[in-house]
PADRENKE-129007 format. One record per residue (C-alpha): x, y, z; residue number from 1; residue in three letters. Coordinates in steps of 0.5 Angstrom, whole numbers, padded with zeros to 4 digits, m for minus. Example, Ala and Ser with C-alpha at 12.3 -4.5 7.8 and 13.67 -1.06 7.14 Angstrom:
<rs>
@xx: 0025&yy: m0009&zz: 0016&bamar: 1&paba: ALA
@xx: 0027&yy: m0002&zz: 0014&bamar: 2&paba: SER
</rs>
This chain:
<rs>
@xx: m0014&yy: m0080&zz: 0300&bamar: 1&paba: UNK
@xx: m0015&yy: m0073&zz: 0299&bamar: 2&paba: UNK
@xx: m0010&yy: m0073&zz: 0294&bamar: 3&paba: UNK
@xx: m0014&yy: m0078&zz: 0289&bamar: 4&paba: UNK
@xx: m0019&yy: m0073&zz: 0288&bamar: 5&paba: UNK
@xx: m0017&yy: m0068&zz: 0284&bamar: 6&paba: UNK
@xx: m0013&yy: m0074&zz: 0280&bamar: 7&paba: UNK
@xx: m0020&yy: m0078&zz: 0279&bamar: 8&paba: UNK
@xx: m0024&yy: m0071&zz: 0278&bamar: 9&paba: UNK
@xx: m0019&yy: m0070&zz: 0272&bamar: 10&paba: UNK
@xx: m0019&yy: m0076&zz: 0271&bamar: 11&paba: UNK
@xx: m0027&yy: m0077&zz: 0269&bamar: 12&paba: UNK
@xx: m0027&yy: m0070&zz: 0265&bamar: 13&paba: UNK
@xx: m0022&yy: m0073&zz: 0260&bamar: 14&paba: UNK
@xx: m0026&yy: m0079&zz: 0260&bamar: 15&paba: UNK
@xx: m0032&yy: m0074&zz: 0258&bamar: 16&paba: UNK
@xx: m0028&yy: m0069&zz: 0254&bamar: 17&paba: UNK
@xx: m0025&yy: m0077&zz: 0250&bamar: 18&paba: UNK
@xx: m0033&yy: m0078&zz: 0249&bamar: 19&paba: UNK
@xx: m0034&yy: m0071&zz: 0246&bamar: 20&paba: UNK
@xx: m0028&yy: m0073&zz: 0241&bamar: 21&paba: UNK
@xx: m0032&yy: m0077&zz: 0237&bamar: 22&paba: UNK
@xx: m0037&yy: m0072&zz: 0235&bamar: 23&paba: UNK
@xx: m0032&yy: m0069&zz: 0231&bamar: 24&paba: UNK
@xx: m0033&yy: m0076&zz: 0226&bamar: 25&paba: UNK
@xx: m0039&yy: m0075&zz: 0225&bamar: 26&paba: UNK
@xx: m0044&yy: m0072&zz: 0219&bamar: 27&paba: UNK
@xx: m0051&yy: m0070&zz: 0218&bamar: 28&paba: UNK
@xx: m0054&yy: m0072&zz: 0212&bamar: 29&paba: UNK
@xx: m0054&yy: m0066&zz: 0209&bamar: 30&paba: UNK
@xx: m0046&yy: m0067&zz: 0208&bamar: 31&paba: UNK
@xx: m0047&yy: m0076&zz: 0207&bamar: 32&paba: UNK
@xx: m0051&yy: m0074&zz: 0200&bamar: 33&paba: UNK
@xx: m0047&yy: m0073&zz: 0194&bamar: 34&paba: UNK
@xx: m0042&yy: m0078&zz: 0191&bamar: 35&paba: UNK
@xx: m0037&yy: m0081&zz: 0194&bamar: 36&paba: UNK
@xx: m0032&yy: m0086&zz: 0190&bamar: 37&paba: UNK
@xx: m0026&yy: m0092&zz: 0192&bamar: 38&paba: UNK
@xx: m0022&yy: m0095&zz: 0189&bamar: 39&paba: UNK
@xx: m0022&yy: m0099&zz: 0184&bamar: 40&paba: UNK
@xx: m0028&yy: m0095&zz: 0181&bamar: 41&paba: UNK
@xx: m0033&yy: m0097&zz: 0187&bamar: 42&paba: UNK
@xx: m0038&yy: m0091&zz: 0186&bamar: 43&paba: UNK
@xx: m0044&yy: m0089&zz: 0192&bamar: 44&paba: UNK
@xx: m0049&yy: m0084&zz: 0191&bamar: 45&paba: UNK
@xx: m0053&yy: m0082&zz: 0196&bamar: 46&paba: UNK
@xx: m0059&yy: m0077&zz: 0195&bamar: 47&paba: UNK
@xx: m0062&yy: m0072&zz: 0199&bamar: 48&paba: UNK
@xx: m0069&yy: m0076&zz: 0199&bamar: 49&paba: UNK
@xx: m0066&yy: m0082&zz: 0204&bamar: 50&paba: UNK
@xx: m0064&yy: m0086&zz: 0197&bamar: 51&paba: UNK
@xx: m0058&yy: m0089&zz: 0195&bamar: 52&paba: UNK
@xx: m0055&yy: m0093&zz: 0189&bamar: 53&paba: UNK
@xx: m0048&yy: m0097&zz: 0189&bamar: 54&paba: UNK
@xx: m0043&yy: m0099&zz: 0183&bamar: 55&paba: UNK
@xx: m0037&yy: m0102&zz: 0183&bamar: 56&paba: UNK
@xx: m0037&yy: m0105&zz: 0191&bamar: 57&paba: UNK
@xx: m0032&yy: m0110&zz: 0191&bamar: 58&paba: UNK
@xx: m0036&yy: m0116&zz: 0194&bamar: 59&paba: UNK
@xx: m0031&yy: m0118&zz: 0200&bamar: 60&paba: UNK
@xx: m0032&yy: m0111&zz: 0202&bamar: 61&paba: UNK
@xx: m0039&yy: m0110&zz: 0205&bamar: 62&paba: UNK
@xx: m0041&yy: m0115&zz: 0211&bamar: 63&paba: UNK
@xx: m0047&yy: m0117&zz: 0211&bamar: 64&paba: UNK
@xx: m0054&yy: m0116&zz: 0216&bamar: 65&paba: UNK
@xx: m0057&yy: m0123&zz: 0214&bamar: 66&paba: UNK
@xx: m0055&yy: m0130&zz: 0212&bamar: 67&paba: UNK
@xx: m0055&yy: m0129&zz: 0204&bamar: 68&paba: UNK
@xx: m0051&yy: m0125&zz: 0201&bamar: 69&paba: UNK
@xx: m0051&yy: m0124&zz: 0193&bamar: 70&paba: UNK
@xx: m0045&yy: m0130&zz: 0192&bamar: 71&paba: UNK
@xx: m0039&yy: m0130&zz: 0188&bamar: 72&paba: UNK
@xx: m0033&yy: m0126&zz: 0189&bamar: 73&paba: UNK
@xx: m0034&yy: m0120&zz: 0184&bamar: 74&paba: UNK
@xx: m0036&yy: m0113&zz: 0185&bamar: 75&paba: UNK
@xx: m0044&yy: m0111&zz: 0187&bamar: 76&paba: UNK
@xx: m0048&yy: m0106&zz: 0185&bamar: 77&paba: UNK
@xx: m0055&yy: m0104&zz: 0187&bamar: 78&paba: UNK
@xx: m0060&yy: m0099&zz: 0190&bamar: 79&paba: UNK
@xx: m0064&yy: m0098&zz: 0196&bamar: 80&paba: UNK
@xx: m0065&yy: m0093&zz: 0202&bamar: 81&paba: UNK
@xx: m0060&yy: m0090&zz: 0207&bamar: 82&paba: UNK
@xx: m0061&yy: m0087&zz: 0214&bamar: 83&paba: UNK
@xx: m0057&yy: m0085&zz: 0220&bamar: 84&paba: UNK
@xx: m0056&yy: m0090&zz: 0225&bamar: 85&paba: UNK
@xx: m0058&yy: m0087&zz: 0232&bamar: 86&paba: UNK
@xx: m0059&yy: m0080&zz: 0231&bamar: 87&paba: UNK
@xx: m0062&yy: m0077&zz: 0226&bamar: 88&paba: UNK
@xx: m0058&yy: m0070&zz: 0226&bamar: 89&paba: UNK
@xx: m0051&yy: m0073&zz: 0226&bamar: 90&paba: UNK
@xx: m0048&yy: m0080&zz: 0227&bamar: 91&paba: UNK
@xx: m0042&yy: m0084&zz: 0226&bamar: 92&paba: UNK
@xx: m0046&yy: m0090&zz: 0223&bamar: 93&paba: UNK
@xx: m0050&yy: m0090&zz: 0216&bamar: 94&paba: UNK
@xx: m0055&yy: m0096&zz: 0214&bamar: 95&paba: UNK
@xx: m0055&yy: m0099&zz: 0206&bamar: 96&paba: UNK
@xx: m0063&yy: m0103&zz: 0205&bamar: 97&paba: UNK
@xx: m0062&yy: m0105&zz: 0199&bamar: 98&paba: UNK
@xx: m0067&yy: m0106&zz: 0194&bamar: 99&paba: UNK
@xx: m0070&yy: m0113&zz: 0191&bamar: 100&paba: UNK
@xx: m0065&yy: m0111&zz: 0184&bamar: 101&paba: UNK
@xx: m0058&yy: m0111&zz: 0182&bamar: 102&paba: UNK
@xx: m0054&yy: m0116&zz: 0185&bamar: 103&paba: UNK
@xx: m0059&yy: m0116&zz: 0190&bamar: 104&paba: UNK
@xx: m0065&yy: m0122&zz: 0189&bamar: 105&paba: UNK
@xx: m0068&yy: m0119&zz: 0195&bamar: 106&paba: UNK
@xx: m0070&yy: m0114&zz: 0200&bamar: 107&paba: UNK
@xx: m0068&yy: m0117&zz: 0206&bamar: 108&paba: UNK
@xx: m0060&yy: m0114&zz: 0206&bamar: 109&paba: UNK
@xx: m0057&yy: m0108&zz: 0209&bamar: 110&paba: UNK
@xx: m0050&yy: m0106&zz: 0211&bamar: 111&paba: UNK
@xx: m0047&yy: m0100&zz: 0215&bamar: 112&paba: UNK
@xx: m0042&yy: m0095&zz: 0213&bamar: 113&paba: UNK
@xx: m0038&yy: m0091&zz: 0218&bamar: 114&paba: UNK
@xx: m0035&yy: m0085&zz: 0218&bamar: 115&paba: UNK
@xx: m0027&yy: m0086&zz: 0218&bamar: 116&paba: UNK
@xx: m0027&yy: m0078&zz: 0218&bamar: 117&paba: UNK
@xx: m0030&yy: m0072&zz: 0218&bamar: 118&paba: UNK
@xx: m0029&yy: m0065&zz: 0216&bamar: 119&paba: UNK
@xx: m0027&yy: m0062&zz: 0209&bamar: 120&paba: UNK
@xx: m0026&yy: m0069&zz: 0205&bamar: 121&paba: UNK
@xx: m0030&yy: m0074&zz: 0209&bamar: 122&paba: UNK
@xx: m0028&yy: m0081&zz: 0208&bamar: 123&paba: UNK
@xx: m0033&yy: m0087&zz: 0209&bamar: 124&paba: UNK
@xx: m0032&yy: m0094&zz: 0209&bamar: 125&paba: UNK
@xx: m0036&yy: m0101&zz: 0209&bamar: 126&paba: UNK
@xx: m0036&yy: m0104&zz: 0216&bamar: 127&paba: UNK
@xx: m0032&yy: m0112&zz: 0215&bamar: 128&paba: UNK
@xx: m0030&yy: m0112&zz: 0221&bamar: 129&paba: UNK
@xx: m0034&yy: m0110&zz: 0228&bamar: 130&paba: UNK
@xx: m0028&yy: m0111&zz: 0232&bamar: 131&paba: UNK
@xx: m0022&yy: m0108&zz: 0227&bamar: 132&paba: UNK
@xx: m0025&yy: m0102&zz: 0224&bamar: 133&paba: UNK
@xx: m0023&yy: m0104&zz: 0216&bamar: 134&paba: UNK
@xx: m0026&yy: m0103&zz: 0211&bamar: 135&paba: UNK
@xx: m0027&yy: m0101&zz: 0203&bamar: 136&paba: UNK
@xx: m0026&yy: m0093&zz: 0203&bamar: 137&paba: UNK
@xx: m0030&yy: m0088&zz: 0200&bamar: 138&paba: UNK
@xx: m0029&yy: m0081&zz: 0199&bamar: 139&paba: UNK
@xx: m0033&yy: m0075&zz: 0198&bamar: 140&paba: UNK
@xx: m0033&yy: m0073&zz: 0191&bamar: 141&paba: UNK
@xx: m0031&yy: m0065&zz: 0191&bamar: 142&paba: UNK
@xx: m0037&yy: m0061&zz: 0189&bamar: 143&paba: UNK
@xx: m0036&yy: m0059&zz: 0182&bamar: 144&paba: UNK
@xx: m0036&yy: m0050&zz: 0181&bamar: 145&paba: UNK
@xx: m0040&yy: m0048&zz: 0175&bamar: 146&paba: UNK
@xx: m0035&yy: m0046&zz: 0170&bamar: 147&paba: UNK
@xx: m0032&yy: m0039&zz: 0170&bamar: 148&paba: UNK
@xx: m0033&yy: m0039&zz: 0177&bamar: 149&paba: UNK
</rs>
């Protein structure tokens, strides 16, 4: 007994230190604003001002948080307001409220962004499935250097 101890105490620090891990795949918002593209020419644009605005998203990629979505098969465009879910420091998890415009006929949709990875070149992707973690990728785009720098 006296030896499960040390085994169930070491146990729950790797429990703890396994919580801590996912911090690393998360942004602020300093680091989601920026231009982010997937393949296919899909384009996300997110300002430092909560705002958004999208092109190109293949429309199979991104599950929707209410009943009707845009329909067709095609690829989708439109705008509207971004937020970090849960904390307003860091997360893991971005919210896309869309705009009554582009291929949205109302304001009524939203979707989430995950992080996949964090880091130097972050990567994000539209959630289609909560259960398996897929989705449509997005990378940032590279700051641009102003010339001769």
């Amino acid at each position: 007994m006296v030896a499960a101890v040390p085994a169930l105490l070491l146990g729950g620090l790797f429990a703890l230190d396994s919580c801590g891990a996912g911090k690393a795949d998360e942004l602020s918002s300093a680091q989601v604003d920026g231009v982010w593209k997937g393949s296919g020419g899909g384009r996300v644009e997110f300002d430092d001002d909560g705002r958004f605005e999208m092109s190109g998203i293949p429309r199979n990629a991104i599950e929707f948080g209410f009943i009707d979505p845009p329909p067709g098969n095609g690829r989708l465009s439109g705008r509207g307001e971004w937020s970090l879910v849960g904390d307003d420091d860091r997360s893991s998890t971005i919210e896309l409220r869309f705009d009554a415009a582009g291929s949205f006929s109302d304001d009524s949709e939203s979707t989430l962004l995950q992080v996949e990875e964090a880091g130097d070149r972050p990567k994000l992707y539209f959630d289609t499935d909560a259960d398996e973690g897929y989705g449509y990728e997005v990378r940032r785009e590279a700051a641009s250097t102003p010339a001769g720098h």
